[in-house]
ZABALUM-573748 format. One record per residue (C-alpha): z, y, x; residue in three letters. Coordinates in nm, 4 decimals. Each point is the difference from the previous one (the first is absolute). Example, Ala and Ser with C-alpha at 12.3 -4.5 7.8 and 13.67 -1.06 7.14 Angstrom:
BEGIN
        zz        yy        xx  migu
    0.7800   -0.4500    1.2300   ALA
   -0.0660    0.3440    0.1370   SER
end
This chain:
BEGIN
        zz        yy        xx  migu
   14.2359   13.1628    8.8789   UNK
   -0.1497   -0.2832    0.1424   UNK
   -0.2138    0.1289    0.3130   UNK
   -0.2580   -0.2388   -0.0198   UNK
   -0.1560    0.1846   -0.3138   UNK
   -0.0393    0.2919    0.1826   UNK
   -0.3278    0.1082    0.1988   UNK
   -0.0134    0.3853    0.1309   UNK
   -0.3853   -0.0471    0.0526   UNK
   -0.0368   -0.1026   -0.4051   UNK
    0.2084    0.2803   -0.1056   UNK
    0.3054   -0.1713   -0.0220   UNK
   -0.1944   -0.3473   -0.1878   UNK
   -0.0195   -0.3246    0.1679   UNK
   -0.3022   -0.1920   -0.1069   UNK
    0.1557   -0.3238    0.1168   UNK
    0.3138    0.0671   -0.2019   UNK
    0.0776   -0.1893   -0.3524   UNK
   -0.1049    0.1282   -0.3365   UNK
    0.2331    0.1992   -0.2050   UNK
    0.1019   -0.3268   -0.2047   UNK
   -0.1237   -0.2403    0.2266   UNK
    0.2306   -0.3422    0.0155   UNK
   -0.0619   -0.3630    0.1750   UNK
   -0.2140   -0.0466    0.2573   UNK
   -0.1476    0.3684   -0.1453   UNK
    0.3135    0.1844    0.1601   UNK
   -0.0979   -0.1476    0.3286   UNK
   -0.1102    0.2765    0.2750   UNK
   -0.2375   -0.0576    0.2443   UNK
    0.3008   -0.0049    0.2760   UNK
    0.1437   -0.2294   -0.2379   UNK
   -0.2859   -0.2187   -0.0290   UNK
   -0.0486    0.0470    0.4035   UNK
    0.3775   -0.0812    0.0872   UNK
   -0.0604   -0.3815   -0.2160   UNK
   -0.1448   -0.1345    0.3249   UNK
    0.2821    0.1193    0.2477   UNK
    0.1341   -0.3596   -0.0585   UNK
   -0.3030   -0.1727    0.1829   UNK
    0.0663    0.2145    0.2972   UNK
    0.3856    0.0327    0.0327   UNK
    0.1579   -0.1983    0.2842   UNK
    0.1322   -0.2752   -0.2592   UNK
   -0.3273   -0.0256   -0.1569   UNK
    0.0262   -0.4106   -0.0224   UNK
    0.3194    0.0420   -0.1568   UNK
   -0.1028    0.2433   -0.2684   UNK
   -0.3111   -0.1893   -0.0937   UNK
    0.1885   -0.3179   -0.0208   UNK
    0.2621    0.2177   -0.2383   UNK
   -0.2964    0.1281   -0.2129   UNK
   -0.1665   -0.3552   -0.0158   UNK
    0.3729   -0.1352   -0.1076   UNK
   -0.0311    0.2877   -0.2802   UNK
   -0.2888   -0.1417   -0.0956   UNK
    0.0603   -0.3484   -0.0181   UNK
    0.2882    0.1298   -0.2555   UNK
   -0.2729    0.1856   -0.1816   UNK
   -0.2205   -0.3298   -0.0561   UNK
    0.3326   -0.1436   -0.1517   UNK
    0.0613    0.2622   -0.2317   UNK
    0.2841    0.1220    0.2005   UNK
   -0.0779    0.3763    0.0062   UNK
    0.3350    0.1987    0.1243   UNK
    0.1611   -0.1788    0.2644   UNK
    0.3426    0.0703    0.2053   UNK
    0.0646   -0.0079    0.3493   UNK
    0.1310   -0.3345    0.0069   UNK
   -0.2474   -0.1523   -0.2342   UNK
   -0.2952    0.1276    0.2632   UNK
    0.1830   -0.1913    0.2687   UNK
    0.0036   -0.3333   -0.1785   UNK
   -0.4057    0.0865   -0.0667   UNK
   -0.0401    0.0802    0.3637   UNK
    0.2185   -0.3457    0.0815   UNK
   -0.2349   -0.2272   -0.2213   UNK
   -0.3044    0.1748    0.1852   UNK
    0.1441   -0.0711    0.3291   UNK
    0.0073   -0.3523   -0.1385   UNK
   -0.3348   -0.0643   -0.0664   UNK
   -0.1541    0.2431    0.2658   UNK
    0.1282   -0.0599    0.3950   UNK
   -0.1460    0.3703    0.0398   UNK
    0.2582    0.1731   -0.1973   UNK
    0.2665    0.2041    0.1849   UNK
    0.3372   -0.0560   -0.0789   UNK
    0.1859    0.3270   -0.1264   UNK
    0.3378    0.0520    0.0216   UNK
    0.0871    0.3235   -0.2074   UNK
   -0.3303    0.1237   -0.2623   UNK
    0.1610    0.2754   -0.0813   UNK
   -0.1334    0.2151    0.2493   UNK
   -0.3443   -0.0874   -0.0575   UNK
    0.0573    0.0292   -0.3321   UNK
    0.1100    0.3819   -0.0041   UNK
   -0.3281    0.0440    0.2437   UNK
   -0.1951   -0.1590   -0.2785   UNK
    0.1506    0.2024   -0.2328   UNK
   -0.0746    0.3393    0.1880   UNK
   -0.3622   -0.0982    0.0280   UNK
    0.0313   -0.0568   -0.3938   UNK
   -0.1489   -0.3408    0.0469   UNK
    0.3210   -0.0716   -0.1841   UNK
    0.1206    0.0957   -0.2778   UNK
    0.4176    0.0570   -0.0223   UNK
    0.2140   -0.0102   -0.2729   UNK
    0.3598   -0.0332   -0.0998   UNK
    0.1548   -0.3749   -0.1313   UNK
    0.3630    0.0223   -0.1853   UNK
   -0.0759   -0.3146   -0.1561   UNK
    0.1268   -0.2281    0.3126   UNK
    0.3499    0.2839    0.0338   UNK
    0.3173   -0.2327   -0.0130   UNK
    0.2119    0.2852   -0.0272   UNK
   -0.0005    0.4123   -0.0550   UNK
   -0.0411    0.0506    0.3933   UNK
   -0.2406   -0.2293    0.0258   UNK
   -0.2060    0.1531   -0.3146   UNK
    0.0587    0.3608    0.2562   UNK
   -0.1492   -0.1927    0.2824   UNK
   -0.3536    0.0167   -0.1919   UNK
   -0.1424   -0.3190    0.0594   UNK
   -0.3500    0.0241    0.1004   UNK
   -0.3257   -0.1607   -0.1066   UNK
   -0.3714   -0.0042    0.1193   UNK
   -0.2984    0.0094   -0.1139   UNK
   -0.3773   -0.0225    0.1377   UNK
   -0.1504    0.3858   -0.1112   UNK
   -0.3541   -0.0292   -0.1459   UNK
   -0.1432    0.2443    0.2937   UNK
    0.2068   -0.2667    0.2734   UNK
   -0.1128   -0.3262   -0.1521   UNK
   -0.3798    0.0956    0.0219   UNK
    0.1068    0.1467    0.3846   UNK
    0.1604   -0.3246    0.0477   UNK
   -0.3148   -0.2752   -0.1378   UNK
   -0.2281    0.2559    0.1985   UNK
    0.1501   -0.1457    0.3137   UNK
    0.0469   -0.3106   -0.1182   UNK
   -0.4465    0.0359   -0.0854   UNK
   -0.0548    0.1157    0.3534   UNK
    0.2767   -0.2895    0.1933   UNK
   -0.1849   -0.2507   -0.2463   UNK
   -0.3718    0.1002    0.0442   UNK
   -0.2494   -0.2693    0.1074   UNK
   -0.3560   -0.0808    0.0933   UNK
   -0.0259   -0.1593   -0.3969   UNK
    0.0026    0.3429   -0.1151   UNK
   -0.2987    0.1407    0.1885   UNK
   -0.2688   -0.2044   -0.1703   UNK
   -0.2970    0.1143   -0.2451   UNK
    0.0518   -0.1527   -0.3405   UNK
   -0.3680   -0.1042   -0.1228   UNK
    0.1400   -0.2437   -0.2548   UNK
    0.0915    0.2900   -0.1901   UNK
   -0.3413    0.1048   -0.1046   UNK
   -0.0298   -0.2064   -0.3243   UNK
    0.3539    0.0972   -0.1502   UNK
   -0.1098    0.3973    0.0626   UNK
   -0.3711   -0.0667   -0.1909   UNK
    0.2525   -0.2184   -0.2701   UNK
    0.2195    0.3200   -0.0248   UNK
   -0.1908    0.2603   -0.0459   UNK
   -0.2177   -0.2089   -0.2399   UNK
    0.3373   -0.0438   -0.1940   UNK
    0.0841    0.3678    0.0508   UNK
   -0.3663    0.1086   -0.1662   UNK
    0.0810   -0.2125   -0.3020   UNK
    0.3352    0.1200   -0.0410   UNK
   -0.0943    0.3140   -0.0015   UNK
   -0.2852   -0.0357   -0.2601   UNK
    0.2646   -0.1954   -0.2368   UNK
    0.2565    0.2788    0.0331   UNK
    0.2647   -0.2121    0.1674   UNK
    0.2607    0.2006    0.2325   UNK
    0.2045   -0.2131    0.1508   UNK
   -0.2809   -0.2108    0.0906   UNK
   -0.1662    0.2483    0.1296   UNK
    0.3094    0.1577    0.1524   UNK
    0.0718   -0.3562    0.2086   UNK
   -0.3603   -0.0569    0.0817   UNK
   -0.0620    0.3165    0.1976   UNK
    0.3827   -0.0053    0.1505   UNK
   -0.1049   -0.3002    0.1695   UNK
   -0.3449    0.1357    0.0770   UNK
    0.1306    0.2507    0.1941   UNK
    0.3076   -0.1973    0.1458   UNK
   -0.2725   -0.2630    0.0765   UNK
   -0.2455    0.2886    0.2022   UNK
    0.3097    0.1584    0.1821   UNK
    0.1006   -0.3569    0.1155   UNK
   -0.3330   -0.0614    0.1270   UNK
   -0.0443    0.3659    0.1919   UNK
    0.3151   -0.1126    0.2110   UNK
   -0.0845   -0.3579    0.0537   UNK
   -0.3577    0.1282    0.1207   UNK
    0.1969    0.3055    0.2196   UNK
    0.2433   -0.2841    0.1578   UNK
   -0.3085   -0.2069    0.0936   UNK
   -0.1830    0.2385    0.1962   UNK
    0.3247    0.1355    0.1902   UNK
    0.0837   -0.4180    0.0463   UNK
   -0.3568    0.0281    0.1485   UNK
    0.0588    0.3215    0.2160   UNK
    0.3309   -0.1515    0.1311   UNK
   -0.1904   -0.3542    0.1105   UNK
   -0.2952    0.1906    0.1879   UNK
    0.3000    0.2258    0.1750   UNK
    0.1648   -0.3254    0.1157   UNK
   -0.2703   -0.2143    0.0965   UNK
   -0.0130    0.1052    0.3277   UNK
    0.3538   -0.2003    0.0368   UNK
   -0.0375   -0.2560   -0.2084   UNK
   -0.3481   -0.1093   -0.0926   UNK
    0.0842   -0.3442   -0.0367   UNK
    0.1281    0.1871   -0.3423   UNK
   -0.3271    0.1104   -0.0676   UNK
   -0.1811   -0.2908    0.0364   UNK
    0.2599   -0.2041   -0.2302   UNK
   -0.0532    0.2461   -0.3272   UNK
   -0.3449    0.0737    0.0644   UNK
   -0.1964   -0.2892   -0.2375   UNK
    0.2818    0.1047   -0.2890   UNK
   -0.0447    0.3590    0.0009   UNK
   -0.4102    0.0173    0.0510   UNK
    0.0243   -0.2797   -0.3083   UNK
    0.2255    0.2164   -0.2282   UNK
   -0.2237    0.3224    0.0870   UNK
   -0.2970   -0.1480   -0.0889   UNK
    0.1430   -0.1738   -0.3358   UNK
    0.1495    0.3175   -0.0736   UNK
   -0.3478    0.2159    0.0299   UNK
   -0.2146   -0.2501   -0.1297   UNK
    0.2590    0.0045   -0.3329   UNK
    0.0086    0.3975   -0.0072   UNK
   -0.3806    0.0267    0.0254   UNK
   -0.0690   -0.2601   -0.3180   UNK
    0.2870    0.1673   -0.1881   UNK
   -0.0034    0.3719    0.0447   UNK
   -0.2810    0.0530   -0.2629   UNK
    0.1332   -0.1599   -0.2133   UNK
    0.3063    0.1178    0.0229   UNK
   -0.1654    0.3746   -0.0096   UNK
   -0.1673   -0.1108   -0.3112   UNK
    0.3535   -0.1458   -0.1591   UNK
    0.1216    0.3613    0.0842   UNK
   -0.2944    0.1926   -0.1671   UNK
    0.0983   -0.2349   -0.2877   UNK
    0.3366    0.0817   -0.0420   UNK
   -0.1367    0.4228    0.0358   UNK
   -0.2190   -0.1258   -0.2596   UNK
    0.3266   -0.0162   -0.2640   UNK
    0.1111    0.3382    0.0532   UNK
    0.2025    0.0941    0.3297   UNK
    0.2059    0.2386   -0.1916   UNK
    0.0817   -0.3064   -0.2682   UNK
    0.0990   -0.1919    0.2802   UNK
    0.2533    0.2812    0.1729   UNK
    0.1598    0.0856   -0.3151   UNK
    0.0694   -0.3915   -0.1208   UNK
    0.1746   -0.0593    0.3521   UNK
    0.1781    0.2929   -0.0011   UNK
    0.1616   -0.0974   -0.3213   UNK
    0.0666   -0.3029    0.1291   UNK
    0.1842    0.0866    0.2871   UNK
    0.3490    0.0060   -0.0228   UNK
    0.1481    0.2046    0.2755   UNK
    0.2735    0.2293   -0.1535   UNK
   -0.0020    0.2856    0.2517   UNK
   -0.3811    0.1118   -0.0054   UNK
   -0.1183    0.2039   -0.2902   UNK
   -0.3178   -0.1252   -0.1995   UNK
   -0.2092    0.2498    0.1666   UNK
    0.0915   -0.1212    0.3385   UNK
   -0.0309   -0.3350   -0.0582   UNK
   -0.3847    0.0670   -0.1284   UNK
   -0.0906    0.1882    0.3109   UNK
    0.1518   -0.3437    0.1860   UNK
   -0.1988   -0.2467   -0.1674   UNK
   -0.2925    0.2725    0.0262   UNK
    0.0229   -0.0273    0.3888   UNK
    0.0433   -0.4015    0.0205   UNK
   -0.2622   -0.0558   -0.1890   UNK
   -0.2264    0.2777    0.2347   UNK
    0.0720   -0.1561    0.3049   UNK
   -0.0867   -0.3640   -0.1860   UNK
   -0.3645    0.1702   -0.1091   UNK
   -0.0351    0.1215    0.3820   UNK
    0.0827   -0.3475    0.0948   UNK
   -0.3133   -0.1616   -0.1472   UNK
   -0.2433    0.2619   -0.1069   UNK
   -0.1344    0.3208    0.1873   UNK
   -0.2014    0.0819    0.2649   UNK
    0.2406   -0.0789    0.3142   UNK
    0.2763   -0.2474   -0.2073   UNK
    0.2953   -0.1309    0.1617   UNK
   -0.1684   -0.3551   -0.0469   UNK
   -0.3003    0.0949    0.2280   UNK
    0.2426    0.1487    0.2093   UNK
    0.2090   -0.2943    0.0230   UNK
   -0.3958   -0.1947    0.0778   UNK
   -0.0471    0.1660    0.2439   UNK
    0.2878    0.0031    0.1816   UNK
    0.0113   -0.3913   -0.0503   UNK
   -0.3411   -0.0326    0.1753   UNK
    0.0951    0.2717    0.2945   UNK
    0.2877   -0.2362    0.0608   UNK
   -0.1725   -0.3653    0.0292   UNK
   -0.2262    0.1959    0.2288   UNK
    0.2938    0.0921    0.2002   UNK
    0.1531   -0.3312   -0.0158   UNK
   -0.3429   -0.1556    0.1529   UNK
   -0.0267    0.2748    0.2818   UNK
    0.4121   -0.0792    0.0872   UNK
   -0.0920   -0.3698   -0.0270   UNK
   -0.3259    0.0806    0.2652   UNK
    0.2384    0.1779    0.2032   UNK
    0.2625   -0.2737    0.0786   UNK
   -0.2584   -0.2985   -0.0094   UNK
   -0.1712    0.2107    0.3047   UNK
    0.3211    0.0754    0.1391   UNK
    0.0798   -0.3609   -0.0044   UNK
   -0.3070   -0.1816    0.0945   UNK
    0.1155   -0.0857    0.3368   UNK
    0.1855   -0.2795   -0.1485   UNK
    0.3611    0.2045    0.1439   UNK
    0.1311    0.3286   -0.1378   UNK
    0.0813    0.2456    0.2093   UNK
    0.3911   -0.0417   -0.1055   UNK
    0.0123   -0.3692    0.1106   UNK
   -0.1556    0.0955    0.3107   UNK
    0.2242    0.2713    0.0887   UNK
    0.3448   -0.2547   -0.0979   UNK
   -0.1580   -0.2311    0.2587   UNK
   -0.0281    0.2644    0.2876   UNK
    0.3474    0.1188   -0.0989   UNK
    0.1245   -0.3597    0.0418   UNK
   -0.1590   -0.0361    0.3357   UNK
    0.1493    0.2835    0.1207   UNK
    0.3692   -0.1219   -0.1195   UNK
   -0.0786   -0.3327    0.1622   UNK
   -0.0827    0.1323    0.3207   UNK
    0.2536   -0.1522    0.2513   UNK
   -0.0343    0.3467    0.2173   UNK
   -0.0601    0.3448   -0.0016   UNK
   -0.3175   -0.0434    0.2223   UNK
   -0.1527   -0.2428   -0.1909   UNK
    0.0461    0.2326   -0.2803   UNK
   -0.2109    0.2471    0.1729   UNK
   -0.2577   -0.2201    0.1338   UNK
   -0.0621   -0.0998   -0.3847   UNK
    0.0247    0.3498   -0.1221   UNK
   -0.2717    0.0896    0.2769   UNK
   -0.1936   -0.3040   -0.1013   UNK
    0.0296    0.0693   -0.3731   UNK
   -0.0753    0.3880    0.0181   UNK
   -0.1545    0.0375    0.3111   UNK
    0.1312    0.3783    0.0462   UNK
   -0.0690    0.0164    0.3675   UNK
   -0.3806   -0.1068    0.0861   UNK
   -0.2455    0.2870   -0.0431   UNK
   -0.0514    0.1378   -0.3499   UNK
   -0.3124   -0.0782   -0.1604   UNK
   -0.1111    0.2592   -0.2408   UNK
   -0.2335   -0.1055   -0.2882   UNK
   -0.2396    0.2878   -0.1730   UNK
   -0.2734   -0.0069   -0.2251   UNK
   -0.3090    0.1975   -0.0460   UNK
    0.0312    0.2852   -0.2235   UNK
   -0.2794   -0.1614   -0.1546   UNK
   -0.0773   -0.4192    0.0911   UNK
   -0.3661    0.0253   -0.1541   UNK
   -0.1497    0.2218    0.2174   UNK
    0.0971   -0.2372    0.3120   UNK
   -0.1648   -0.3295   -0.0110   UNK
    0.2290   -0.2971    0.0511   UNK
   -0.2301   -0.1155    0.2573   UNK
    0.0762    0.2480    0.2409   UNK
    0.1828   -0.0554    0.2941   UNK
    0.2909    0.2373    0.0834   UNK
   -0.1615    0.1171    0.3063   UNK
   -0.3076    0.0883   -0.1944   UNK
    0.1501    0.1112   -0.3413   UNK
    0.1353    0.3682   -0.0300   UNK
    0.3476    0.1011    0.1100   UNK
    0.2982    0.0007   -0.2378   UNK
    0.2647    0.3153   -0.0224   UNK
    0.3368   -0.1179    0.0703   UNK
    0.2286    0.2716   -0.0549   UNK
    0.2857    0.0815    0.2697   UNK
    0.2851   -0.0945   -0.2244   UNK
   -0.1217   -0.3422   -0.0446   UNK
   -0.0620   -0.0901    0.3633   UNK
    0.3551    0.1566    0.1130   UNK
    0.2300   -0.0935   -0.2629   UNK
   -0.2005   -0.2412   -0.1792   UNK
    0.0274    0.2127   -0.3861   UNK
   -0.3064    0.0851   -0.1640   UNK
    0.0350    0.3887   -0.0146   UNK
    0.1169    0.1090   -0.2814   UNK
   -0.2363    0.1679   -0.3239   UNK
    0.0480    0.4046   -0.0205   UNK
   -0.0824    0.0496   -0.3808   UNK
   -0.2790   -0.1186   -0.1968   UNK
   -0.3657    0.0285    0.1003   UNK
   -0.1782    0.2477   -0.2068   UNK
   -0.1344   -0.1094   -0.3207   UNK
   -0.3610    0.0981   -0.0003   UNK
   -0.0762    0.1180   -0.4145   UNK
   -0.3414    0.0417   -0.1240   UNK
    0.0713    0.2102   -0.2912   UNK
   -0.3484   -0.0092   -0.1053   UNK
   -0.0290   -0.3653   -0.0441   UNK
    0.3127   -0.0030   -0.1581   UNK
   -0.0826    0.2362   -0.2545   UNK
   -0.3135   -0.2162   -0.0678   UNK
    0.1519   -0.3197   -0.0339   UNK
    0.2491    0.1229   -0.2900   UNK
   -0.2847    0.2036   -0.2151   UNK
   -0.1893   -0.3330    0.0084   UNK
    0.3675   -0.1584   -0.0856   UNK
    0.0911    0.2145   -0.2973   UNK
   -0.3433    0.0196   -0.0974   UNK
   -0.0045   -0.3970   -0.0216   UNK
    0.2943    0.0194   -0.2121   UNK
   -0.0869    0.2429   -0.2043   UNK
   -0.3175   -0.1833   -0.0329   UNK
    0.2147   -0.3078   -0.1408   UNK
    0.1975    0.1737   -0.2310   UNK
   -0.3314    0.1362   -0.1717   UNK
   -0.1388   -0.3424   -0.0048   UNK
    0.3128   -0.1384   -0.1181   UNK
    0.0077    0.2379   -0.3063   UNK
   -0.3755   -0.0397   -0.0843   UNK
    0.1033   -0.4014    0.0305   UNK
    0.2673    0.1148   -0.2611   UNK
   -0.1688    0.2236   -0.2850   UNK
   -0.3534   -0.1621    0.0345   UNK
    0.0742   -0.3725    0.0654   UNK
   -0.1604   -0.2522    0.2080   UNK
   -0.2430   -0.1875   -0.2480   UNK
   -0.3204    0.1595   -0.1248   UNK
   -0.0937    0.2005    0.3196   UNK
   -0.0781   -0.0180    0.3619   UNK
    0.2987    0.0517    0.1939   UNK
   -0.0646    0.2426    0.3625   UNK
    0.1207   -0.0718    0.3187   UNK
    0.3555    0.1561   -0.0468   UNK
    0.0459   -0.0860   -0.2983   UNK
   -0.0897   -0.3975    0.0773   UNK
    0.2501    0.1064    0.3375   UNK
    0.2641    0.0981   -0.2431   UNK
   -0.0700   -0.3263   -0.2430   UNK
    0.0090   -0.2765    0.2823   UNK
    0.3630    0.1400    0.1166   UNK
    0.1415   -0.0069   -0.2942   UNK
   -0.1718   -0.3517   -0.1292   UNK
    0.2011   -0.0864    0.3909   UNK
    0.3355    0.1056   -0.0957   UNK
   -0.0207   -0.1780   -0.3526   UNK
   -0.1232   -0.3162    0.1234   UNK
    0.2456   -0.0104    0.3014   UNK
    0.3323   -0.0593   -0.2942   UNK
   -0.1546   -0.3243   -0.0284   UNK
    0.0845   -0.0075   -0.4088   UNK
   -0.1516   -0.2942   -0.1594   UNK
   -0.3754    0.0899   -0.2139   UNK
    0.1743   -0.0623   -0.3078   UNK
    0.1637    0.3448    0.0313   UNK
   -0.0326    0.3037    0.0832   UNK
    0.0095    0.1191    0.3649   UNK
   -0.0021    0.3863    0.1045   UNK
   -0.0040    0.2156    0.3067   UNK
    0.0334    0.3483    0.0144   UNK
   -0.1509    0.2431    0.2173   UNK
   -0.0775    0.3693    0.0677   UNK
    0.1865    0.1048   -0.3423   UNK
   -0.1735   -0.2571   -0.2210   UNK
    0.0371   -0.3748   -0.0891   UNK
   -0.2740   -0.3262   -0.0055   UNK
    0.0871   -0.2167   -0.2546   UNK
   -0.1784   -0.3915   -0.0064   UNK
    0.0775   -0.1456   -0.3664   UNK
   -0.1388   -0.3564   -0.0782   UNK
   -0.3459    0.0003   -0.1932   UNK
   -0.2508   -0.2380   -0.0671   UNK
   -0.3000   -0.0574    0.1747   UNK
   -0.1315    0.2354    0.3383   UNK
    0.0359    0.3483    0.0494   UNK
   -0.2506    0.2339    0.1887   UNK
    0.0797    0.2912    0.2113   UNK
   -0.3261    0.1816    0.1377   UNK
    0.0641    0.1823    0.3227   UNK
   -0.2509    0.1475    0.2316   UNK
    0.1073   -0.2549    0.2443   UNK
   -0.1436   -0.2622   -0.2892   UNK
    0.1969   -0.2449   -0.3043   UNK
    0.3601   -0.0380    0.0016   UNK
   -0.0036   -0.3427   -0.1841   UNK
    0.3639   -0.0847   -0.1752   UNK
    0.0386   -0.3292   -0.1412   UNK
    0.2999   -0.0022   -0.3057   UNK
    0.1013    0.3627    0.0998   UNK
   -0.0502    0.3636   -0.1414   UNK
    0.0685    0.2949    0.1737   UNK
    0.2178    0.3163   -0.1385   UNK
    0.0951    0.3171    0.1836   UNK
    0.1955    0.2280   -0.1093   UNK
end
């Protein structure tokens, strides 16, 4: 019995161990899976990835099973064209290490047996394992990754409206496999964007972490990346509605239609039908909460955009005041450190240490009011008030040190005040938003909360920036304000006074 399918706390069950059945990359434990990446820490890890990459370069020639020897003249025309690869001896080693890993795949060869005890000998062959080749290009991803790849894409905007335009009118003509490669790349398209958009803000973590080093890095990226933020936002904002819209279109044909065509259409053999449906069902759930909802992933992404050019301009404040001297602090330092190492003798090195830091003269100690405004600048010393210097300072020269947090004074009463007059502001909204809704905004006066309500959302509509010749929305509060293309004026009466809308009719619903 293999004890790796056994678990006393599951009653004998291990719920990382294969499926009764289970072959391929399916019969693959989770140690298994685990133990693929021993390679990349072993002590000859530069010789096994050099190994796997030879496999690999036999794999782009359609050279699947290899032998030992037939490895070695890979690894030899590798070493040929790359100075960095090792030169190895015996493989075989590093192939049976490979092989109990089960990156590689072993199997027997009689084919190349000259004679009976050479067919006993078992010639051996190898083979990348599906599990070890995706183990092996996962390193390969990580040793290859770049700055390219941490960039938001806003060029792909128009090809997502185009697709799901394409998807809605597949669906309404009943065509599956049209509709089955539309929303595969939809989703492939979406999931390639959520990582690009993930790298970018980590690439932007890591460069605010190592500015303090190297802001001369900083300061060379800065004009590209405030550029491509601001491109990028500006594209989101004019396409998100109507990309929301293109999305209500497509719901428009029948969701269920559309799960069932690309379910047929999908041709993986080892999913039943149901499963596949309840796949398709998800992809195209998180694609709806992409573009349409209250909080979507593409307000989300929005917002994140704009919270990171506003970081970008408070780093870029930072090391412009950190630099307006003219010298950095680094240059300065490499210029003390080189007068020290020039200094002919180890007096002169401490007459320009004492000159430079100036550690024996009295220490001056430098305290400000508790509050500056109630002392006029005017003042004297000898006439102003007294300062506190605490003891720690004037003996050791260390601010004393904070014990805890000051007391945070609450006033729960206030509080409580501020969010009735909160909620009942919003509940106020949502009432004028659904009177906006069922009664319309033509033929009556409009109150305060209800013209409150109308202005926002005639704010978020305008704001796509959709040409008048269409349709622009904005949603709000649980309903939507529509502005369709009429002839003539339109007049909305408020209690503030006329709402006066040249070519444009309003519609909430």
């Amino acid at each position: 019995m293999d004890e790796t399918a056994v678990d006393p706390e599951t009653d004998g069950v291990n719920p990382h161990a294969p499926e009764s059945g289970a072959f391929g990359i399916d019969a693959f434990t989770l140690d298994d899976r685990m133990r693929l990446f021993h390679f990349a820490a072993a002590e000859k890890r530069h010789d096994y990835l050099w190994l796997l990459r030879a496999f690999d370069r036999g794999r782009a020639n359609y050279q699947v099973l290899l032998h030992a020897s037939q490895a070695r003249d890979l690894l030899a025309a590798l070493r040929a064209e790359h100075p960095g690869c090792p030169e190895i001896d015996d493989v075989q080693p590093l192939l049976d290490s490979l092989t109990d890993w089960r990156l590689l795949d072993r199997s027997y060869d009689g084919t190349r047996a000259a004679n009976l005890a050479e067919y006993r000998n078992r010639h051996y062959i190898y083979q990348f394992t599906q599990a070890g080749y995706r183990a092996y290009r996962a390193v390969e991803e990580v040793l290859g990754a770049g700055l390219e790849d941490a960039q938001l894409s806003r060029l792909i905007f128009p090809d997502i409206l185009a697709d799901l335009r394409a998807l809605a009118e597949a669906n309404r003509m009943g065509d599956g496999e049209e509709v089955y490669r539309k929303l595969g790349r939809l989703d492939q398209v979406l999931s390639d964007m959520a990582m690009r958009a993930a790298r970018f803000y980590l690439m932007l973590g890591d460069l605010a972490r190592t500015n303090d080093t190297r802001p001369e890095v900083f300061l060379t990226h800065k004009d590209a990346l405030l550029s491509h933020m601001r491109e990028f936002t500006a594209e989101l904002a004019r396409y998100q509605p109507m990309l929301a819209a293109a999305v209500a279109e497509v719901a428009e044909t029948g969701v269920e239609r559309l799960i069932v065509f690309a379910a047929g259409a999908d041709e993986r053999l080892f999913r039943s039908a149901a499963d596949r449906e309840d796949d398709w069902r998800q992809r195209w759930a998180g694609l709806n909460h992409w573009f349409t909802g209250v909080a979507s992933e593409a307000e989300r992404l929005q917002s994140a955009t704009v919270t990171a050019i506003a970081g970008v301009l408070a780093l870029l404040r930072r090391v412009t005041e950190a630099r307006r001297g003219g010298v950095s602090r680094e240059s300065q330092l490499r210029h003390l450190a080189q007068w020290f190492a020039s200094c002919p003798s180890e007096d002169d090195a401490h007459a320009l240490f004492q000159a430079t830091f100036d550690l024996g003269s009295p220490r001056h100690v430098a305290v400000p009011y508790e509050d500056p405004e109630l002392i006029p600048s005017r003042l004297s010393w000898w006439e102003a008030e007294p300062v506190r210097v605490a003891r720690t300072l004037v003996q050791s020269g260390r601010t004393p040190g904070l014990h805890g947090p000051g007391r945070i004074q609450r006033n729960e009463e206030q509080r409580q005040r501020l969010r009735a007059e909160q909620l009942k502001a919003q509940a106020q909204r949502r009432s004028a938003a659904a009177s906006l809704a069922s009664e319309g905004v033509y033929e009556r006066v409009l109150d305060e909360p209800e013209t409150q309500t109308l202005l926002g959302l005639l704010d978020l509509a305008l704001t796509a920036r959709v040409p008048v010749s269409r349709a622009a929305s904005g949603s709000a509060h649980g309903v939507r304000l529509t502005l369709r293309p009429c002839e003539g004026s339109t007049v909305v009466r408020t209690v503030r006074g006329r709402l006066h809308l040249d070519g444009v009719r309003l519609e909430v619903s």
